[in-house]
C-alpha positions in Angstrom: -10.4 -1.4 -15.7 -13.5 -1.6 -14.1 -14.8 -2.0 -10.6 -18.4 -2.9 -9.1 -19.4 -2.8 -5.4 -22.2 -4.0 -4.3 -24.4 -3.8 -0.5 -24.7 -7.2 1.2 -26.3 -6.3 4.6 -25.8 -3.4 7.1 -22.4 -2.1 6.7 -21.1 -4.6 4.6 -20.2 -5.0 0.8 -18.5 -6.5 -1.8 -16.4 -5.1 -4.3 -15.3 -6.8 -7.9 -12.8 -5.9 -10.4 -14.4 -8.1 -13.3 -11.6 -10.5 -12.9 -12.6 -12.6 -10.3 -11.4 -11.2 -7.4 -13.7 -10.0 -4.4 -13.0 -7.5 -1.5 -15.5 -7.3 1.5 -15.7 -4.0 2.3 -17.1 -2.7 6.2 -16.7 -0.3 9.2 -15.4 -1.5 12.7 -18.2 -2.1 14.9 -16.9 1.4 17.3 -18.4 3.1 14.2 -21.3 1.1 13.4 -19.9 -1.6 11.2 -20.4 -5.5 12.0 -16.4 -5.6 11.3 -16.6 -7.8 8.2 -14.1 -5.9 6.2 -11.6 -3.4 5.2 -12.8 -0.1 5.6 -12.1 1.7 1.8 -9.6 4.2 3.2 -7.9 0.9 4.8 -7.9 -0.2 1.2 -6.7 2.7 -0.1 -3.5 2.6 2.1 -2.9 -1.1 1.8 -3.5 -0.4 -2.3 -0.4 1.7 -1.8 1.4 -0.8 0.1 1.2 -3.3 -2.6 1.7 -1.5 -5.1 4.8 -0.4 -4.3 5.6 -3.8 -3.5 4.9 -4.8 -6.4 7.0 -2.4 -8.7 9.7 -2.5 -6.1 9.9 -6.4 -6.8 9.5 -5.7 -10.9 12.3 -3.4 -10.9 14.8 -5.1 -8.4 14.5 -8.1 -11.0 15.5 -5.6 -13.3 18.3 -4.4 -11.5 19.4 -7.6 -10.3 19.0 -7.1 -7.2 18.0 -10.5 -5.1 16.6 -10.5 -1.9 14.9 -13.1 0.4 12.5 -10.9 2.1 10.8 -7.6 1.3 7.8 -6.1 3.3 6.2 -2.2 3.2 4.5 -1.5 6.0 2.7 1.8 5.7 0.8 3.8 8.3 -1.5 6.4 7.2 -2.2 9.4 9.4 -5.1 11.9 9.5 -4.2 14.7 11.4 -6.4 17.7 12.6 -9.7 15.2 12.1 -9.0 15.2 8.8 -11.6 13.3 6.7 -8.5 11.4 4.5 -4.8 10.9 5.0 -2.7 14.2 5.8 0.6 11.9 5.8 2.1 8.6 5.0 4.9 6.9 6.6 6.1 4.0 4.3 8.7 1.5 5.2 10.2 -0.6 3.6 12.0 -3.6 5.1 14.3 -6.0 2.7 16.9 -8.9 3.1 19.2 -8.5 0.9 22.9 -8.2 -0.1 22.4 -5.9 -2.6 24.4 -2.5 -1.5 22.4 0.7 0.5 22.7 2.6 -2.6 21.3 0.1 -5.0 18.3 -0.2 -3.1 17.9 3.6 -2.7 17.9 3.8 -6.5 15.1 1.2 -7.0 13.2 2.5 -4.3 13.5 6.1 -6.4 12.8 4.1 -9.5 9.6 2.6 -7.7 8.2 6.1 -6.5 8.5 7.5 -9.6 6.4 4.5 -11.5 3.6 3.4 -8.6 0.7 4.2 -9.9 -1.1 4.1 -6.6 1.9 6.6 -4.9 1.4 8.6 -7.6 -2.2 9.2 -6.7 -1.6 10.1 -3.6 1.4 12.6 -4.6 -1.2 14.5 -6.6 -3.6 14.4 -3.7 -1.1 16.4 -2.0 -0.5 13.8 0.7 3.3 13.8 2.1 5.5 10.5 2.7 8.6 10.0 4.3 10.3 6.7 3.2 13.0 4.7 4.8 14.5 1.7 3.9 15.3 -0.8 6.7 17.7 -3.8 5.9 16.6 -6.9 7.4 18.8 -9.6 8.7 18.3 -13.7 7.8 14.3 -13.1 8.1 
């Protein structure tokens, strides 16, 4: 795995992963940024978002669990000025007939496999997850 980022103009740039795919990185203009992009903590927490999206969705198949809709939301917080994330909040929303417990377990299964999560449990960060069960989204 490889990444490359490169400086467009003033606060802007580009990052690659070699595969084709392009991320415009910036600041918001209120701190000095043109706006153009993500911010690289921004990316960090909507990494974690999707991942475990993603490894929630690879293991639900696995568990046959179907669902219509599924969405993470997660909001990062930085308390105390601090320069990265003191604590997550992660919540995830799914439609889906699939029983409480079910989903709990494949949510546990999830945690312990996202890469990305993991990263940030090493870091020291806390999260609190809840589950939310949408209805007919």
């Amino acid at each position: 795995m490889k990444a490359t980022t490169s400086w467009t103009k003033q606060t802007t740039s580009i990052a690659t992963n070699h595969r084709g795919h392009e991320v415009i990185l910036d600041l918001p203009e209120e701190k000095g940024g043109v706006n153009h992009g993500a911010t690289a903590l921004e990316l960090c927490l909507m990494s974690y978002s999707g991942c475990i999206n993603t490894i929630f969705n690879m293991i639900a198949q696995k568990m046959r669990i179907e669902f219509t809709a599924l969405e993470v939301e997660t909001t990062g917080e930085q308390n105390n000025n601090a320069p990265t994330f003191t604590h997550i909040n992660i919540e995830l929303r799914i439609d889906s007939d699939a029983s409480d417990v079910k989903i709990q377990k494949c949510l546990d299964e999830t945690l312990k496999t996202c890469p990305v999560g993991i990263l940030f449990q090493q870091a020291g960060v806390k999260t609190i997850y809840k589950i939310i069960k949408m209805e007919n989204a």
